[in-house]
N, C-alpha and C positions, 0 to 999 in steps of 0.2 A: 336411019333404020337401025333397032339392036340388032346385037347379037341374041341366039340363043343357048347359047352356052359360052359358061366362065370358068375363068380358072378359079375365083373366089367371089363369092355371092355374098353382100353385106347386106341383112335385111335389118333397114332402119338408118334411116339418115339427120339422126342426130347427135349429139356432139360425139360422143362415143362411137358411132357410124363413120363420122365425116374424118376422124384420127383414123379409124383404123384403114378406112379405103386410102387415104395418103398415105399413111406407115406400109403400109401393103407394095402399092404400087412406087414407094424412094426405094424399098425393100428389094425391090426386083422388077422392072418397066416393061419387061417382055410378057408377063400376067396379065389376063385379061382380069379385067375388077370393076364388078357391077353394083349400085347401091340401088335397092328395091325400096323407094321412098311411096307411104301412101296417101302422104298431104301434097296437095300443088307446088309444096317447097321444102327444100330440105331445111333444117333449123330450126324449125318452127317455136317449139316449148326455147331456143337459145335466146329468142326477142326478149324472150319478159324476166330474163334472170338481169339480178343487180337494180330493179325498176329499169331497165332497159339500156343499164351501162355494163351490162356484162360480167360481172364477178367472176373472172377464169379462175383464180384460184386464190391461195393463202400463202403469203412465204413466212408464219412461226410453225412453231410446230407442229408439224402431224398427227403425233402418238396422240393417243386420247380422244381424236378428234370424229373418229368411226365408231360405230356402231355393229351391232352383227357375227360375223366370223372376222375378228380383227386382227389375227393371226395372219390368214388370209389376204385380206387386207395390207399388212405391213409389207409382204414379199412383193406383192403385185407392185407398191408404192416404190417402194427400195428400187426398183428396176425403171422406172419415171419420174423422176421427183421435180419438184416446182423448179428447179433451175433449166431441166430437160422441159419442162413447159412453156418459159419465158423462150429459150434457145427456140422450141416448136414455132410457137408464132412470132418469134420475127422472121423465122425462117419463110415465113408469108405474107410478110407485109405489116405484121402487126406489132406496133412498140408499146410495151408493157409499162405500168407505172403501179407503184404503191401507195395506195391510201390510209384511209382509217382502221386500226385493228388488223394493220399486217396483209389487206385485203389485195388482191392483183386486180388489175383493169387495164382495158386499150386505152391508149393515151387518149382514143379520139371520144373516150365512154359512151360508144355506139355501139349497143349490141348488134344492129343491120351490117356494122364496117365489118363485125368478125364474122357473120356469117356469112358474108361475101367473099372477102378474104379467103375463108377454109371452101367457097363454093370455088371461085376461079382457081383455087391451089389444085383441086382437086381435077378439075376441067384440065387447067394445062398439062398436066401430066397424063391424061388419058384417063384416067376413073371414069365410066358410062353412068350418068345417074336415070334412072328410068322412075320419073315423080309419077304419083296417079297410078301408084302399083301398089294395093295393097294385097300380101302373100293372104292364103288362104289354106294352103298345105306347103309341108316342106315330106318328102320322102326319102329313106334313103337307101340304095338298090348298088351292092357291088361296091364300085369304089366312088360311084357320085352321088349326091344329090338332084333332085328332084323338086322345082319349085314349080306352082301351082298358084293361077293369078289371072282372074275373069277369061280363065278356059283356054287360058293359053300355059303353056307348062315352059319354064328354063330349067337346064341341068346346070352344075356345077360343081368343081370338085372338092371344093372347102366352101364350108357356108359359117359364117358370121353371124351370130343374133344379136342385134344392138338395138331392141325395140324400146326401150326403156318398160320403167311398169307402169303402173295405174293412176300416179300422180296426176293433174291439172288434164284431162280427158280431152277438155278442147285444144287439146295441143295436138292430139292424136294418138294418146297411150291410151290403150284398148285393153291390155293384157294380153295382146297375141304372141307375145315371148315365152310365157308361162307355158301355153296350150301347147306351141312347139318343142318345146324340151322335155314338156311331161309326156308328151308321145311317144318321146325315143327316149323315155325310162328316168329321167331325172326329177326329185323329189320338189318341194316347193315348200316353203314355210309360213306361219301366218302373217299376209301384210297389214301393213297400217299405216295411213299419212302421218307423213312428219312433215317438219318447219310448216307451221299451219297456223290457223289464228284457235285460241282456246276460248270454249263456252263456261260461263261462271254461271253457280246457281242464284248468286245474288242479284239485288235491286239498287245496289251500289254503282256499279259498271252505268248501269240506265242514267243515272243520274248524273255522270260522268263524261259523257258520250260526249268524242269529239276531243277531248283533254288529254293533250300529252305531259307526262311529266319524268323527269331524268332518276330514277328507283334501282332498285336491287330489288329482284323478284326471287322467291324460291318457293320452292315444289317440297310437298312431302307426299307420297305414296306408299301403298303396302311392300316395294318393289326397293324405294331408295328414296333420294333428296338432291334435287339439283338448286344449286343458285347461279342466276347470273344479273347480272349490271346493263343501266342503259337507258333508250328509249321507249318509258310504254306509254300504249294508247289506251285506255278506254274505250270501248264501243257498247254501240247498244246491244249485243250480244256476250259482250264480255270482255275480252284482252288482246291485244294483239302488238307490233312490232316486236323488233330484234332478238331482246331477253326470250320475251314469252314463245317467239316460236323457236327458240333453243330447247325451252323445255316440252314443248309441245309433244315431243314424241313419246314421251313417257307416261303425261295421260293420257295420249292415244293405246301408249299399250294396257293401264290399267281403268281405263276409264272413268277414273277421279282421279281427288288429291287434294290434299287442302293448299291454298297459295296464302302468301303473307307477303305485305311488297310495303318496300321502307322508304317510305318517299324522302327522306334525308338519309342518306347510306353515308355520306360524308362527315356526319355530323353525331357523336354516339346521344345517348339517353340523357346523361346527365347535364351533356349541354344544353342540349333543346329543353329540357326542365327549367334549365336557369336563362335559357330567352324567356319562356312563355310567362317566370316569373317577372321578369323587368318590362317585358310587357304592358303586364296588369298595371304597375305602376304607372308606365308611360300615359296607358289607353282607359283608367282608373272611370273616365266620367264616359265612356261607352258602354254601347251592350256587346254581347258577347261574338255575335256576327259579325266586328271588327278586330277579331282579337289577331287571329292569323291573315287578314288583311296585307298583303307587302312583305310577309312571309313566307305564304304559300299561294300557291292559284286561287282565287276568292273562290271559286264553289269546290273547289279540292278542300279549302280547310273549312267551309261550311259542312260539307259533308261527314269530315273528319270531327268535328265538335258535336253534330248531330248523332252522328255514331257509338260519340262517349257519352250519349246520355242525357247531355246540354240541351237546354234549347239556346237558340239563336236570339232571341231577345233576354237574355239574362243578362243584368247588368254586369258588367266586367269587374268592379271591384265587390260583388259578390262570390267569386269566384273562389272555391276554397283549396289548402295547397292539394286536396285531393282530387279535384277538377284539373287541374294545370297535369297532374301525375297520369290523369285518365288520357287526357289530349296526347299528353306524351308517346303515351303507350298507341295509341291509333295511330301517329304519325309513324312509329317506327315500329310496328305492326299494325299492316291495314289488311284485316283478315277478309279470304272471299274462298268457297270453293268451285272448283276446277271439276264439271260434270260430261265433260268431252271437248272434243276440235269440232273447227267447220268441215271436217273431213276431205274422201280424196279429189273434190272438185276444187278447193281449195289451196288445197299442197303443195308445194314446189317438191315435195319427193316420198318415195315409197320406204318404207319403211321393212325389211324382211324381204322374202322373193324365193330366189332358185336356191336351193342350197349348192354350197361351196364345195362340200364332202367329196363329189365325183369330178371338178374341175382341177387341172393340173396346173399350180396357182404360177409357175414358169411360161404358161402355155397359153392359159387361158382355153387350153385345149378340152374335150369331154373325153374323161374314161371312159365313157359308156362307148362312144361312138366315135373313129376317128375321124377326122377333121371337121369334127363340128366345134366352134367357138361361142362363151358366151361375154358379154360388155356390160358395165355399166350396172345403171339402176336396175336392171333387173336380177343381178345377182343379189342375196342376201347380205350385203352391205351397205350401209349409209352412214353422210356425211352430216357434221355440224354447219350452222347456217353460215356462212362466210368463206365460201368457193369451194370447201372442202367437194362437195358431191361433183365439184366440174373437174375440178384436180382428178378425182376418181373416174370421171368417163375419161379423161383424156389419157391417161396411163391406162385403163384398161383397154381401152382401142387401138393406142401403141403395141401393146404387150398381144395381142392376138393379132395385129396387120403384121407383125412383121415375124411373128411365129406363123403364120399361115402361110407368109409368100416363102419362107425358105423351105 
Protein backbone atom coordinates (compact mmCIF):
# COMPACT_ATOMS: atom_id res chain seq x y z
CA UNK A 1 0.00 0.00 0.00
CA UNK A 2 1.50 3.80 -0.78
CA UNK A 3 2.09 6.28 0.99
CA UNK A 4 0.30 9.55 0.57
CA UNK A 5 2.72 11.89 1.21
CA UNK A 6 6.65 12.43 0.39
CA UNK A 7 9.32 13.94 1.23
CA UNK A 8 10.19 14.23 -2.66
CA UNK A 9 7.88 13.46 -5.43
CA UNK A 10 9.72 12.42 -8.91
CA UNK A 11 7.20 12.68 -11.69
CA UNK A 12 8.70 10.52 -14.47
CA UNK A 13 10.49 7.49 -14.33
CA UNK A 14 12.92 7.67 -16.87
CA UNK A 15 16.44 7.79 -16.95
CA UNK A 16 16.63 11.25 -15.53
CA UNK A 17 13.74 9.98 -12.96
CA UNK A 18 15.47 6.90 -12.05
CA UNK A 19 19.06 8.96 -11.14
CA UNK A 20 17.41 11.43 -9.43
CA UNK A 21 15.07 9.14 -6.96
CA UNK A 22 18.55 7.05 -6.24
CA UNK A 23 20.88 10.31 -5.89
CA UNK A 24 17.91 11.36 -3.59
CA UNK A 25 17.33 8.62 -1.50
CA UNK A 26 22.12 7.62 -1.23
CA UNK A 27 21.63 11.43 -0.44
CA UNK A 28 19.71 11.01 2.70
CA UNK A 29 17.66 7.15 3.45
CA UNK A 30 15.43 8.72 6.01
CA UNK A 31 13.29 10.70 2.91
CA UNK A 32 10.49 9.28 1.79
CA UNK A 33 11.07 9.25 -2.43
CA UNK A 34 8.22 8.50 -4.73
CA UNK A 35 8.40 7.97 -8.61
CA UNK A 36 5.02 8.91 -10.25
CA UNK A 37 5.54 6.54 -13.33
CA UNK A 38 2.60 6.49 -16.24
CA UNK A 39 3.75 3.59 -18.32
CA UNK A 40 3.39 -0.14 -16.85
CA UNK A 41 7.26 0.45 -16.48
CA UNK A 42 9.72 2.63 -15.52
CA UNK A 43 12.41 2.92 -18.44
CA UNK A 44 10.55 2.59 -21.10
CA UNK A 45 11.89 5.21 -24.08
CA UNK A 46 15.71 3.54 -22.08
CA UNK A 47 14.93 0.00 -24.17
CA UNK A 48 15.38 1.49 -27.53
CA UNK A 49 18.53 3.86 -27.07
CA UNK A 50 21.79 2.47 -28.78
CA UNK A 51 19.39 -0.08 -30.98
CA UNK A 52 18.81 -1.58 -27.59
CA UNK A 53 22.51 -1.76 -26.34
CA UNK A 54 22.13 1.31 -24.44
CA UNK A 55 24.45 4.21 -25.12
CA UNK A 56 24.85 5.63 -21.51
CA UNK A 57 27.09 8.06 -22.54
CA UNK A 58 30.42 9.45 -24.26
CA UNK A 59 33.89 9.70 -22.63
CA UNK A 60 35.66 12.49 -25.51
CA UNK A 61 34.69 15.60 -25.23
CA UNK A 62 31.67 17.40 -24.19
CA UNK A 63 32.13 20.92 -25.04
CA UNK A 64 30.30 21.40 -28.37
CA UNK A 65 28.42 18.53 -27.96
CA UNK A 66 24.98 20.45 -26.57
CA UNK A 67 22.80 22.45 -28.11
CA UNK A 68 20.36 25.22 -26.49
CA UNK A 69 21.51 27.17 -23.35
CA UNK A 70 25.02 25.59 -23.35
CA UNK A 71 26.23 27.59 -20.74
CA UNK A 72 23.82 26.03 -18.77
CA UNK A 73 24.60 23.12 -19.73
CA UNK A 74 28.41 23.01 -19.03
CA UNK A 75 27.75 23.94 -15.11
CA UNK A 76 25.21 21.15 -14.66
CA UNK A 77 27.86 18.86 -16.58
CA UNK A 78 31.03 20.03 -14.71
CA UNK A 79 29.11 18.78 -11.43
CA UNK A 80 28.65 15.01 -13.16
CA UNK A 81 30.77 14.07 -15.66
CA UNK A 82 31.24 10.67 -17.43
CA UNK A 83 33.68 9.36 -14.95
CA UNK A 84 30.87 10.25 -12.15
CA UNK A 85 28.75 8.17 -14.67
CA UNK A 86 30.79 5.05 -15.08
CA UNK A 87 31.48 5.36 -11.02
CA UNK A 88 27.20 5.72 -10.99
CA UNK A 89 26.63 2.40 -12.60
CA UNK A 90 28.91 0.15 -11.31
CA UNK A 91 27.84 1.34 -8.27
CA UNK A 92 24.69 -0.92 -9.45
CA UNK A 93 25.76 -3.62 -11.08
CA UNK A 94 26.61 -2.23 -14.03
CA UNK A 95 30.25 -2.57 -15.82
CA UNK A 96 30.89 -0.01 -18.42
CA UNK A 97 32.79 -0.56 -21.70
CA UNK A 98 33.95 1.71 -24.51
CA UNK A 99 33.27 1.27 -27.99
CA UNK A 100 33.03 3.04 -31.34
CA UNK A 101 33.58 6.83 -31.37
CA UNK A 102 34.35 7.15 -27.54
CA UNK A 103 30.72 5.75 -27.14
CA UNK A 104 29.88 4.13 -23.20
CA UNK A 105 27.80 0.87 -23.00
CA UNK A 106 27.04 -2.03 -20.29
CA UNK A 107 29.40 -4.63 -20.99
CA UNK A 108 26.29 -6.98 -21.16
CA UNK A 109 24.95 -4.21 -24.36
CA UNK A 110 21.48 -4.91 -22.83
CA UNK A 111 19.49 -2.04 -22.61
CA UNK A 112 16.72 -4.31 -20.24
CA UNK A 113 20.15 -5.24 -17.83
CA UNK A 114 20.27 -1.38 -17.17
CA UNK A 115 16.91 -0.74 -16.65
CA UNK A 116 16.73 -3.45 -14.19
CA UNK A 117 19.72 -2.60 -12.62
CA UNK A 118 18.67 1.27 -11.93
CA UNK A 119 14.97 -0.58 -11.05
CA UNK A 120 16.19 -3.05 -8.17
CA UNK A 121 18.98 -0.01 -7.13
CA UNK A 122 16.25 1.95 -6.60
CA UNK A 123 13.76 -0.73 -4.94
CA UNK A 124 16.57 -1.83 -2.48
CA UNK A 125 17.15 1.30 -1.09
CA UNK A 126 13.38 2.28 -0.50
CA UNK A 127 12.48 4.55 -3.51
CA UNK A 128 8.38 3.76 -3.80
CA UNK A 129 7.60 3.58 -7.58
CA UNK A 130 3.87 3.89 -8.11
CA UNK A 131 3.68 2.75 -12.26
CA UNK A 132 0.14 3.30 -13.79
CA UNK A 133 0.18 7.01 -12.34
CA UNK A 134 -0.12 9.34 -14.66
CA UNK A 135 0.05 13.04 -12.84
CA UNK A 136 -2.64 15.30 -14.08
CA UNK A 137 -2.19 18.37 -11.92
CA UNK A 138 0.65 19.30 -9.72
CA UNK A 139 -0.38 22.40 -7.20
CA UNK A 140 1.44 24.23 -4.93
CA UNK A 141 -0.08 25.45 -1.56
CA UNK A 142 2.21 26.81 1.44
CA UNK A 143 5.24 24.85 1.66
CA UNK A 144 3.96 21.49 -0.25
CA UNK A 145 2.92 20.27 -3.30
CA UNK A 146 -0.02 18.82 -4.39
CA UNK A 147 -0.28 16.03 -6.89
CA UNK A 148 -3.32 15.02 -8.57
CA UNK A 149 -3.76 11.53 -10.32
CA UNK A 150 -7.27 9.61 -11.36
CA UNK A 151 -8.85 11.61 -8.31
CA UNK A 152 -6.78 10.66 -5.95
CA UNK A 153 -4.31 13.49 -4.74
CA UNK A 154 -0.41 13.01 -2.98
CA UNK A 155 1.33 15.91 -1.29
CA UNK A 156 4.92 16.36 -1.24
CA UNK A 157 7.42 18.54 -0.24
CA UNK A 158 9.82 18.86 -3.24
CA UNK A 159 8.54 17.77 -6.52
CA UNK A 160 10.89 16.68 -9.28
CA UNK A 161 9.91 16.96 -13.14
CA UNK A 162 11.67 14.48 -15.08
CA UNK A 163 8.96 13.71 -17.74
CA UNK A 164 11.18 14.09 -20.57
CA UNK A 165 9.56 16.13 -23.81
CA UNK A 166 7.77 15.10 -26.88
CA UNK A 167 10.28 12.90 -28.47
CA UNK A 168 9.30 9.13 -29.71
CA UNK A 169 5.44 9.47 -27.94
CA UNK A 170 5.06 5.73 -27.82
CA UNK A 171 7.32 5.80 -25.14
CA UNK A 172 5.09 7.98 -23.09
CA UNK A 173 6.24 11.65 -23.64
CA UNK A 174 3.20 13.48 -23.75
CA UNK A 175 4.52 16.95 -22.99
CA UNK A 176 3.14 16.82 -19.52
CA UNK A 177 6.31 18.53 -18.20
CA UNK A 178 5.76 21.60 -20.23
CA UNK A 179 1.96 22.07 -18.95
CA UNK A 180 3.33 21.69 -15.36
CA UNK A 181 6.07 24.33 -15.29
CA UNK A 182 4.20 26.66 -17.43
CA UNK A 183 1.45 26.71 -14.66
CA UNK A 184 3.65 27.70 -12.00
CA UNK A 185 5.03 30.53 -14.46
CA UNK A 186 8.08 29.22 -16.38
CA UNK A 187 8.55 30.07 -20.05
CA UNK A 188 8.93 27.25 -22.83
CA UNK A 189 10.75 27.61 -26.00
CA UNK A 190 10.05 26.36 -29.68
CA UNK A 191 10.59 22.49 -29.77
CA UNK A 192 11.76 20.32 -32.48
CA UNK A 193 12.85 16.62 -32.96
CA UNK A 194 16.29 16.02 -33.19
CA UNK A 195 18.47 12.80 -34.14
CA UNK A 196 15.68 11.94 -36.56
CA UNK A 197 15.70 10.32 -39.99
CA UNK A 198 15.70 13.51 -42.94
CA UNK A 199 13.12 13.94 -45.80
CA UNK A 200 14.90 14.76 -49.34
CA UNK A 201 12.96 16.45 -52.01
CA UNK A 202 14.69 14.30 -54.44
CA UNK A 203 14.07 10.93 -56.58
CA UNK A 204 17.64 9.94 -55.97
CA UNK A 205 16.98 8.55 -52.28
CA UNK A 206 14.02 6.36 -54.14
CA UNK A 207 16.21 4.93 -56.34
CA UNK A 208 18.71 4.23 -53.62
CA UNK A 209 16.43 2.68 -50.97
CA UNK A 210 18.03 0.18 -48.89
CA UNK A 211 21.91 1.14 -49.80
CA UNK A 212 24.16 1.97 -47.18
CA UNK A 213 27.32 3.55 -48.03
CA UNK A 214 30.40 4.91 -45.78
CA UNK A 215 30.06 9.34 -46.92
CA UNK A 216 30.73 12.52 -45.50
CA UNK A 217 27.44 14.20 -45.38
CA UNK A 218 26.95 18.17 -45.00
CA UNK A 219 24.28 20.46 -44.32
CA UNK A 220 23.98 23.95 -45.55
CA UNK A 221 21.21 26.25 -44.21
CA UNK A 222 20.12 29.77 -43.91
CA UNK A 223 21.22 29.35 -40.18
CA UNK A 224 24.88 27.56 -40.71
CA UNK A 225 26.68 24.28 -42.08
CA UNK A 226 27.26 21.15 -40.50
CA UNK A 227 29.48 18.22 -41.71
CA UNK A 228 29.74 14.79 -40.52
CA UNK A 229 31.33 11.35 -41.46
CA UNK A 230 30.05 7.63 -41.48
CA UNK A 231 27.21 5.41 -42.07
CA UNK A 232 24.31 6.64 -44.59
CA UNK A 233 21.46 4.90 -45.66
CA UNK A 234 19.13 5.75 -48.23
CA UNK A 235 15.54 5.31 -47.93
CA UNK A 236 12.62 5.69 -49.75
CA UNK A 237 11.89 8.71 -47.93
CA UNK A 238 15.22 10.07 -48.08
CA UNK A 239 18.32 9.83 -45.49
CA UNK A 240 18.88 8.35 -42.50
CA UNK A 241 21.78 6.81 -40.00
CA UNK A 242 24.44 8.31 -37.76
CA UNK A 243 25.91 11.33 -39.82
CA UNK A 244 22.38 12.46 -41.10
CA UNK A 245 20.64 12.40 -37.81
CA UNK A 246 23.64 14.45 -36.30
CA UNK A 247 22.51 17.07 -38.67
CA UNK A 248 19.06 16.51 -38.40
CA UNK A 249 18.37 18.97 -35.93
CA UNK A 250 19.07 21.90 -37.90
CA UNK A 251 16.75 21.11 -40.68
CA UNK A 252 14.44 20.61 -38.18
CA UNK A 253 14.90 23.98 -37.07
CA UNK A 254 14.99 25.49 -40.57
CA UNK A 255 13.01 23.35 -42.39
CA UNK A 256 15.38 22.80 -45.45
CA UNK A 257 18.81 22.88 -46.56
CA UNK A 258 20.74 21.76 -49.38
CA UNK A 259 22.78 18.37 -48.54
CA UNK A 260 25.83 17.18 -50.62
CA UNK A 261 27.38 13.76 -49.42
CA UNK A 262 30.86 12.54 -50.89
CA UNK A 263 30.62 8.98 -51.24
CA UNK A 264 34.70 8.80 -51.22
CA UNK A 265 35.63 11.38 -48.41
CA UNK A 266 38.86 9.41 -48.35
CA UNK A 267 39.82 9.95 -51.51
CA UNK A 268 40.17 13.79 -52.91
CA UNK A 269 39.01 14.86 -56.76
CA UNK A 270 41.99 14.60 -58.35
CA UNK A 271 42.50 11.00 -57.59
CA UNK A 272 39.07 9.54 -58.33
CA UNK A 273 39.61 11.67 -61.79
CA UNK A 274 42.78 9.64 -62.36
CA UNK A 275 40.84 6.07 -61.44
CA UNK A 276 37.94 6.85 -63.45
CA UNK A 277 40.57 7.66 -66.24
CA UNK A 278 42.58 4.13 -66.07
CA UNK A 279 39.36 2.87 -65.97
CA UNK A 280 38.24 3.79 -69.40
CA UNK A 281 41.42 2.22 -70.42
CA UNK A 282 41.05 -0.82 -68.43
CA UNK A 283 36.90 -1.32 -69.32
CA UNK A 284 37.73 0.48 -73.09
CA UNK A 285 35.27 -2.36 -74.83
CA UNK A 286 32.40 -1.83 -72.31
CA UNK A 287 29.33 0.45 -72.00
CA UNK A 288 29.25 2.78 -69.47
CA UNK A 289 27.06 0.92 -66.89
CA UNK A 290 30.39 -0.95 -65.95
CA UNK A 291 32.50 1.78 -65.57
CA UNK A 292 32.18 2.32 -61.62
CA UNK A 293 31.29 -1.40 -61.40
CA UNK A 294 33.86 -2.75 -58.26
CA UNK A 295 34.27 0.78 -57.33
CA UNK A 296 31.33 1.85 -56.17
CA UNK A 297 27.95 -0.02 -55.09
CA UNK A 298 26.62 -1.04 -58.71
CA UNK A 299 23.33 0.98 -58.54
CA UNK A 300 25.10 3.85 -56.39
CA UNK A 301 27.38 4.50 -59.40
CA UNK A 302 24.64 3.77 -62.02
CA UNK A 303 22.87 6.40 -60.24
CA UNK A 304 25.83 8.50 -60.09
CA UNK A 305 26.64 8.31 -64.05
CA UNK A 306 22.91 8.75 -64.69
CA UNK A 307 23.07 11.93 -62.77
CA UNK A 308 25.95 13.32 -64.81
CA UNK A 309 24.08 13.19 -67.73
CA UNK A 310 25.32 9.68 -69.16
CA UNK A 311 23.35 7.24 -70.12
CA UNK A 312 24.27 3.80 -69.02
CA UNK A 313 24.61 2.19 -72.31
CA UNK A 314 27.25 4.61 -73.74
CA UNK A 315 30.24 2.86 -74.76
CA UNK A 316 33.08 3.38 -72.33
CA UNK A 317 35.70 4.37 -74.67
CA UNK A 318 33.40 7.11 -75.81
CA UNK A 319 33.68 8.67 -72.78
CA UNK A 320 35.17 12.10 -73.07
CA UNK A 321 37.78 13.69 -70.35
CA UNK A 322 34.74 15.84 -69.61
CA UNK A 323 32.38 12.82 -68.74
CA UNK A 324 35.16 11.28 -66.38
CA UNK A 325 35.41 15.16 -64.78
CA UNK A 326 31.39 15.20 -64.59
CA UNK A 327 31.42 11.53 -62.78
CA UNK A 328 33.87 12.90 -60.65
CA UNK A 329 32.21 15.79 -59.49
CA UNK A 330 28.79 13.44 -58.48
CA UNK A 331 30.87 11.25 -56.66
CA UNK A 332 32.36 13.85 -54.52
CA UNK A 333 29.35 15.87 -54.61
CA UNK A 334 26.04 14.01 -54.63
CA UNK A 335 23.60 16.80 -54.47
CA UNK A 336 19.89 16.29 -52.76
CA UNK A 337 17.82 18.72 -50.76
CA UNK A 338 16.88 18.37 -47.30
CA UNK A 339 12.77 19.53 -47.08
CA UNK A 340 12.16 18.27 -43.29
CA UNK A 341 12.59 15.01 -40.70
CA UNK A 342 10.27 12.25 -39.95
CA UNK A 343 9.52 14.32 -37.07
CA UNK A 344 8.58 13.96 -33.32
CA UNK A 345 7.28 10.15 -33.67
CA UNK A 346 10.47 9.40 -34.85
CA UNK A 347 13.00 11.23 -32.70
CA UNK A 348 15.16 9.99 -30.07
CA UNK A 349 14.93 13.67 -28.71
CA UNK A 350 13.37 17.05 -28.22
CA UNK A 351 14.91 19.63 -29.45
CA UNK A 352 14.29 23.31 -27.24
CA UNK A 353 11.76 23.00 -24.03
CA UNK A 354 11.61 24.88 -20.80
CA UNK A 355 13.82 27.46 -20.63
CA UNK A 356 16.88 27.46 -18.46
CA UNK A 357 16.65 31.43 -17.58
CA UNK A 358 14.67 30.78 -14.02
CA UNK A 359 16.55 27.43 -13.13
CA UNK A 360 19.41 27.56 -10.68
CA UNK A 361 21.81 25.60 -12.97
CA UNK A 362 23.65 24.37 -9.08
CA UNK A 363 20.20 23.37 -8.03
CA UNK A 364 18.41 22.42 -10.81
CA UNK A 365 16.20 24.15 -8.52
CA UNK A 366 13.06 26.83 -9.89
CA UNK A 367 13.47 30.49 -9.04
CA UNK A 368 10.08 30.83 -9.50
CA UNK A 369 9.02 28.28 -6.91
CA UNK A 370 10.81 26.76 -4.30
CA UNK A 371 11.54 23.23 -4.24
CA UNK A 372 10.36 22.51 -7.46
CA UNK A 373 13.07 20.83 -9.78
CA UNK A 374 13.38 20.37 -13.52
CA UNK A 375 15.47 17.03 -15.46
CA UNK A 376 16.47 16.19 -18.57
CA UNK A 377 15.12 16.53 -21.99
CA UNK A 378 12.70 18.69 -20.93
CA UNK A 379 14.79 21.42 -20.35
CA UNK A 380 15.98 23.58 -23.29
CA UNK A 381 18.97 21.44 -23.82
CA UNK A 382 20.17 18.80 -26.21
CA UNK A 383 22.61 16.32 -26.86
CA UNK A 384 24.56 15.16 -30.11
CA UNK A 385 23.74 11.58 -31.19
CA UNK A 386 26.21 9.33 -29.34
CA UNK A 387 25.12 9.11 -25.36
CA UNK A 388 25.51 12.70 -25.14
CA UNK A 389 21.37 13.28 -24.22
CA UNK A 390 21.76 10.13 -21.53
CA UNK A 391 25.21 11.76 -20.13
CA UNK A 392 22.51 14.77 -19.75
CA UNK A 393 19.59 13.01 -18.09
CA UNK A 394 21.85 11.36 -15.76
CA UNK A 395 23.82 14.38 -14.37
CA UNK A 396 20.70 16.27 -14.38
CA UNK A 397 18.99 13.80 -12.10
CA UNK A 398 22.02 13.62 -9.88
CA UNK A 399 22.20 17.35 -9.64
CA UNK A 400 18.43 17.80 -8.55
CA UNK A 401 18.30 14.14 -6.31
CA UNK A 402 20.72 15.18 -4.32
CA UNK A 403 20.04 19.10 -4.10
CA UNK A 404 16.45 18.06 -3.16
CA UNK A 405 17.20 15.63 -0.42
CA UNK A 406 19.66 18.10 1.48
Amino acid sequence: MSNSNYDIAIIGGGASGLAAAISAKRQNNSLSVAIFEANQRVGKKLLTTGNGRCNLGNAGNLSGRYHGDTAFAERVLNKFTTSNTIDFFNSIGIECIELEEEKLYPMCLQANGVVDQLRFAADEIGVETLIEHRVQKIEHKGNSFIIYVNGTTYTAKKVIIATGGVAAPKSGSKGDGYTFLTNFGHSKTTTRPAIVQVITKTDLTKALAGIKVEGEISLTTKKGSRTEKGEILFTEYGLSGPPVLQISRMVAECGQGDISIDLLPDIDFTEVFSILKRRKDILKNRTTDQLLLGFLNKRVGEVVIKSAGISLSTPIAELKEKDLKDITAKIKNFKMTATGTKGFDNAQVTAGGISTKDFNADTLESKLIKGLYATGELLDVDGDCGGFNLQWAWATGYVAGISAAE
